[in-house]
N, C-alpha and C positions, 0 to 999 in steps of 0.2 A: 914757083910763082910766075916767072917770065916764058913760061912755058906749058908747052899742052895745048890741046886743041879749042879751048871755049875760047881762046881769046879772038877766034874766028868766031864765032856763037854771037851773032848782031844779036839774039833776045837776051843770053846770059846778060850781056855787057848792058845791058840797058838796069838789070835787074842789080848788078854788081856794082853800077853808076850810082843810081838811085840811092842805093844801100850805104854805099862810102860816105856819100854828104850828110843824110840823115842818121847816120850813127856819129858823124864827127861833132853834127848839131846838139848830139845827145848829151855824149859828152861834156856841154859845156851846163846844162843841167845838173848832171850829175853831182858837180861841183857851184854852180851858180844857186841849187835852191836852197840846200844846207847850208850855204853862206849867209842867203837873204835873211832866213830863221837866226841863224847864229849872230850876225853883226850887226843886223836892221832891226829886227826887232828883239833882238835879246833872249833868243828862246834858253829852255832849261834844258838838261842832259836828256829828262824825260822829253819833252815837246821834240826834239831831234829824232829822240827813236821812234816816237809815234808818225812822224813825220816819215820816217824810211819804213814804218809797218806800213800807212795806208799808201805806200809806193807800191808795195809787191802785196797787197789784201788781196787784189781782185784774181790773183791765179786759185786759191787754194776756194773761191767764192762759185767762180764761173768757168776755171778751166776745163773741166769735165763738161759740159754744157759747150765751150767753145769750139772743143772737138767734135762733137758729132754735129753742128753747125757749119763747121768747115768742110767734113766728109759727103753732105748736104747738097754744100752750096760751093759755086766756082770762088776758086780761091783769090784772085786778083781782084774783085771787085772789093771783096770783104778789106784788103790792104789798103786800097785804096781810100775806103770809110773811115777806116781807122786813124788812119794817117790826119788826114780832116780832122776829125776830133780831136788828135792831139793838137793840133796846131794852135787852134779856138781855143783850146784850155792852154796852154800855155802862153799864148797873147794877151792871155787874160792879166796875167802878173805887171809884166809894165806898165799897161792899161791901169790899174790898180794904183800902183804904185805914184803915178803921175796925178793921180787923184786923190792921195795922201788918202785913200782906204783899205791899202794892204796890211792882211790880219794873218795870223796864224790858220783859224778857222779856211779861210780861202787856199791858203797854200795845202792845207791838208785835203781839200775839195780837188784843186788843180793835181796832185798826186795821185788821188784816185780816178778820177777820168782815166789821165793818161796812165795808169794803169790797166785801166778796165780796156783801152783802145791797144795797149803793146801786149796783152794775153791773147784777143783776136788777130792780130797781126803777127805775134811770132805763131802761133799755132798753124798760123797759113802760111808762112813766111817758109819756115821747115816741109810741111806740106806740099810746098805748091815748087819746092827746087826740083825734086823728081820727078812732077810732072812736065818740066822742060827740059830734062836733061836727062840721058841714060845713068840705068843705075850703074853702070862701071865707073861712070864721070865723075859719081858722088864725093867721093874724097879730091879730084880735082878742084871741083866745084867748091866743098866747103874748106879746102884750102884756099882757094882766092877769095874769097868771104871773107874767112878769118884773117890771113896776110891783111887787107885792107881794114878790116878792123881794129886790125890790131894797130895798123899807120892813124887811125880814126883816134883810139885811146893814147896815141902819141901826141897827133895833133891838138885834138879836140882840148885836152886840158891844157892846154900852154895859152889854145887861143882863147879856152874860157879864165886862163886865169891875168891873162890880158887885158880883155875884156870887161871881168868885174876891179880887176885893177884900177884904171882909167874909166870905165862907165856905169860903173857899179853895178851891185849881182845883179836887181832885178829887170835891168836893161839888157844885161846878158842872157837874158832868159831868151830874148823875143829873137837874137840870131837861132835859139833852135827851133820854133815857131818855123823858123822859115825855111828849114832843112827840112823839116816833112812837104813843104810846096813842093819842092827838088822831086821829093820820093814820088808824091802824086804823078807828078808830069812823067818821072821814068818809066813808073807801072804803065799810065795809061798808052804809053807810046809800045807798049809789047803789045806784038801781033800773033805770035804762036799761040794755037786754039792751047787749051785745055782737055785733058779725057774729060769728057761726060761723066759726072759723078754716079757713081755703080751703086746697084742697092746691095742695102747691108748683108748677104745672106740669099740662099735659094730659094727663100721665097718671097724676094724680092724686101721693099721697105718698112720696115718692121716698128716697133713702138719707140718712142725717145731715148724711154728708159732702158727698153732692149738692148738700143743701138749703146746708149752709153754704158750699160754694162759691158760689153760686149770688148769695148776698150780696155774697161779695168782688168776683164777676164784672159784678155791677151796680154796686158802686158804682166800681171802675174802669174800666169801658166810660165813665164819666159823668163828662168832661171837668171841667164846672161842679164835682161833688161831690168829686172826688179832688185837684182845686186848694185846693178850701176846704179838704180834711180837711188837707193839707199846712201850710197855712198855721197854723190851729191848730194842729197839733202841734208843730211850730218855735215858737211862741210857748209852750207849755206844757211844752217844755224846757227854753227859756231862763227862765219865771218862777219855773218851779220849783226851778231851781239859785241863784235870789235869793230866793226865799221860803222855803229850806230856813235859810237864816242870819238872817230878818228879824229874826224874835222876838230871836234872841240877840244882835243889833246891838242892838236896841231897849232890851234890860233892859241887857246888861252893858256896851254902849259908850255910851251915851246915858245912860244910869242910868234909866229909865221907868218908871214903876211899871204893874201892869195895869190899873187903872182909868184910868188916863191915856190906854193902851196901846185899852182900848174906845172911851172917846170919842172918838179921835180915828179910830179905823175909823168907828165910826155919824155923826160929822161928815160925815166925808169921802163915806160912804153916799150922802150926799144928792144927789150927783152921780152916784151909780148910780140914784137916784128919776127924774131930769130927763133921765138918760140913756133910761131905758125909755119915758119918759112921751113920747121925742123922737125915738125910733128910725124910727118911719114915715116921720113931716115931714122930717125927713135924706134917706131913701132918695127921698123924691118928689121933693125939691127940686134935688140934687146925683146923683142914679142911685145903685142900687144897687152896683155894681162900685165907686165912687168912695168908696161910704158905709166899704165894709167893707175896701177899702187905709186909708186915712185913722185911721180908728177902729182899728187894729190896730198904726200906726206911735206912733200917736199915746201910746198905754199902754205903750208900754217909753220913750221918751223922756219921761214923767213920772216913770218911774223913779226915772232919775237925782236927783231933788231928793232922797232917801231918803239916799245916802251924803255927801253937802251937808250934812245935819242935824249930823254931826259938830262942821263950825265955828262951830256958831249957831243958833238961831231953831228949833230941832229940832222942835218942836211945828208953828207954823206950815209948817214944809215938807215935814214928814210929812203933816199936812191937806192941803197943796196937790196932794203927791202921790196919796194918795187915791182925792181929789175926781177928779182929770182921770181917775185907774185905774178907775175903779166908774163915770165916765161911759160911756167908750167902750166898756167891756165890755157892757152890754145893748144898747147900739147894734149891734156886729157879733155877737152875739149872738143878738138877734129876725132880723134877718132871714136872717144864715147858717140858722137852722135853721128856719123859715118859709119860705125856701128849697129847701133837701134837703127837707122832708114836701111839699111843692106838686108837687114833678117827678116824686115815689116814687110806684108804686102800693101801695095799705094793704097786699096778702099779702105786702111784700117791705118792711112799714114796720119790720118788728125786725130782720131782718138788714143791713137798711141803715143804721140808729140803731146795732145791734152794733158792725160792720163799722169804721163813721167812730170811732164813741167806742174799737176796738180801738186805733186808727191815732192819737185824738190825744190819748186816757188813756194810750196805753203808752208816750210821753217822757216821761208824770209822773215814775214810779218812777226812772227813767233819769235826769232833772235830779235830781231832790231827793237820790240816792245820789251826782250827781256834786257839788251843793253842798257835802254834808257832806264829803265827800273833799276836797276843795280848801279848804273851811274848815278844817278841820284839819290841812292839808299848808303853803296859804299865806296862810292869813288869813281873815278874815271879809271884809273890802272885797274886794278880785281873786277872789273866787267874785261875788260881786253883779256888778261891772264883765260880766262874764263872761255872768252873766243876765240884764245889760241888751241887750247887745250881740246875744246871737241872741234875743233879744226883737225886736228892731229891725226883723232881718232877716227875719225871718217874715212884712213886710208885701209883700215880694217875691214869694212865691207868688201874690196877685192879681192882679199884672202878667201873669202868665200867659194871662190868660184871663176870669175874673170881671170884671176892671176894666171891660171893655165892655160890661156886662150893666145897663141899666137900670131895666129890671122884669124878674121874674122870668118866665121860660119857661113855655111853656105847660103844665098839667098834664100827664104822660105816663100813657098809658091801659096798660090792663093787656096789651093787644093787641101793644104794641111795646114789653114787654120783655126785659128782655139775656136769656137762656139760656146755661145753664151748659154 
């Protein structure tokens, strides 16, 4: 982290600036809007899940479509849009609020915006790192990303649970409103051109549909890629149909308040720090394939300590769980997607970011609608069990094939790519 050469990189550091505040801003969302639902207006186990399905609807709606959009168009500008429209909708909620017209209906509107605006934005966001930075860099690069995101998921919940502590959630909304401003102004201050976006193919720019196929057909030709995307998405079903009930375990069967509720996320964080900070040394030491079974089985079996809390000690085994969650995640994290950008060629890097994030944002909406429904049908606990369980089984897709992968594969050159 404290080392390597970007940190000379004036354009990384502006992009890695940008990135820190407006993920720490996120953060305090993350935790601020399921609060608002949960203690402001009362929502039900269902209204909660529906609520984190129309958060992640728009990849599984528009990500395909965002990809070849981005391979299209220069990527910065697109970030920049985005970022904007988050801000707008999520200034919306205190606005609201302060006007005694804040509804469920709206929070579900403000979810999907900034939705629809963080699918355009991570698609260019992953996209547009390679474009400034050599592909050797790449694991540099999305280690200092992730280190600071991971300082982001430490911070960002302490100060959102501070925040809705003392100023309550929907006031807490409007400090992340204003961490996309931050992002705006960092994008716009980068001055390194962009490549000229390439056309799809030899003969030159081809139909929409083409182009979007073109994406899906590379990343399933690509044994390595369609394994991981598999594996990820079975884990981001099952989380999501345990994370759709977290918050409301937390306050209503725990009794926890949200400031408690933050520090023990940003606690726990620190093991997302140690995790990023240790993602390489893993992969060198134990291979690749080995890093990312491991690190994937590993974060649903911490799970479990969360429904434990019940009988005891609920503080400590909420930290505990956490900690081992926020480790393992930037571990199979950096190098899955360190990974997928090393074997891609750059005209085929947003349909291929599209493509994967279609395949493993669109069991978000899918878990979190099924949480809420089995929360409200049989409980709060038997949906979590539920999302521990195909959490588990997610680390199975590596066996497939990744598992024997010790470094990653050689670059693939623009000459031997799939055609649609």
């Amino acid at each position: 982290m404290l080392r390597g050469k970007l940190w000379r990189d004036s354009e990384f550091l502006k992009l890695w600036f940008g990135q820190s505040i407006s993920e720490t801003g996120s953060q305090i969302s993350v935790l601020a809007l399921p609060t608002v639902a949960i203690l402001v207006l009362g929502a039900s186990p269902f209204q909660v899940g529906l609520l984190a399905a129309f958060e992640n609807l728009a990849f599984p709606v528009l990500g395909l479509v965002a990809g070849v959009y981005v391979d299209r168009l220069r990527r910065r500008p697109i970030m920049i849009v985005c970022d904007l429209v988050r801000l707008a909708a999520l200034a919306s909620v205190p606005i609201a609020f302060f006007l005694h017209s804040l509804s469920m209906p709206q929070l579900y509107a403000v979810a999907l915006v900034t939705g629809v605006g963080t699918v355009f934005f991570d698609v260019s966001y992953q996209s547009y790192l390679p474009a400034i930075i050599s592909r050797a860099d790449l694991v540099e690069g999305n280690s200092k990303l992730q280190v600071t995101g991971s300082i982001a998921q430490m911070v960002g919940p302490a100060l959102a649970g501070l925040l809705i502590q003392f100023l309550g959630a929907a006031r807490a909304v409007a400090a992340d409103a204003a961490s996309f401003l931050v992002s705006v102004i960092s994008l716009w201050w980068i001055r390194r051109p962009e490549p000229t976006p390439q056309p799809a193919g030899e003969a030159g720019r081809r139909g929409f549909m083409s182009e979007m196929w073109e994406g899906i057909h590379f990343v399933f030709g690509n044994p390595t890629i369609w394994k991981i995307a598999g594996s990820t998405s079975t884990s981001n079903l099952g989380s999501n149909i345990f994370f759709a009930v977290f918050l409301i375990f937390v306050y209503r069967t725990l009794h926890l308040t949200p400031g408690i509720i933050g520090i023990v996320f940003a606690v726990g964080a620190i093991g997302g720090l140690l995790g990023a900070l240790s993602a390489s040394w893993i992969a060198a030491r134990i291979g690749l394939g080995p890093t990312l079974f491991v690190s994937m089985v590993a974060g649903g079996l911490a799970n479990v300590l969360v429904p434990l809390a019940q009988f005891g000690y609920a503080v400590p085994l909420l930290l505990a769980s956490e900690a081992i969650v926020f480790f393992v995640l930037p571990v199979y994290n950096i190098n899955q997607v360190s990974l997928r950008q090393a074997i891609t060629p750059d005209r085929v890097q947003g349909r291929m970011n599209a493509t994967v994030r279609t395949v493993i944002w669109g069991t978000m909406p899918i878990g979190a609608f099924i949480g809420g429904v089995i929360g409200s049908t049989y409980g709060i606990l038997p949906a979590m069990y539920v999302g521990i369980a195909i959490t588990i089984l997610a680390g199975f897709w590596i066996l497939l094939g990744p598992i024997r992968l010790r470094v990653p594969p050689p670059p693939v050159s623009s000459s031997s790519d799939v055609k649609a």
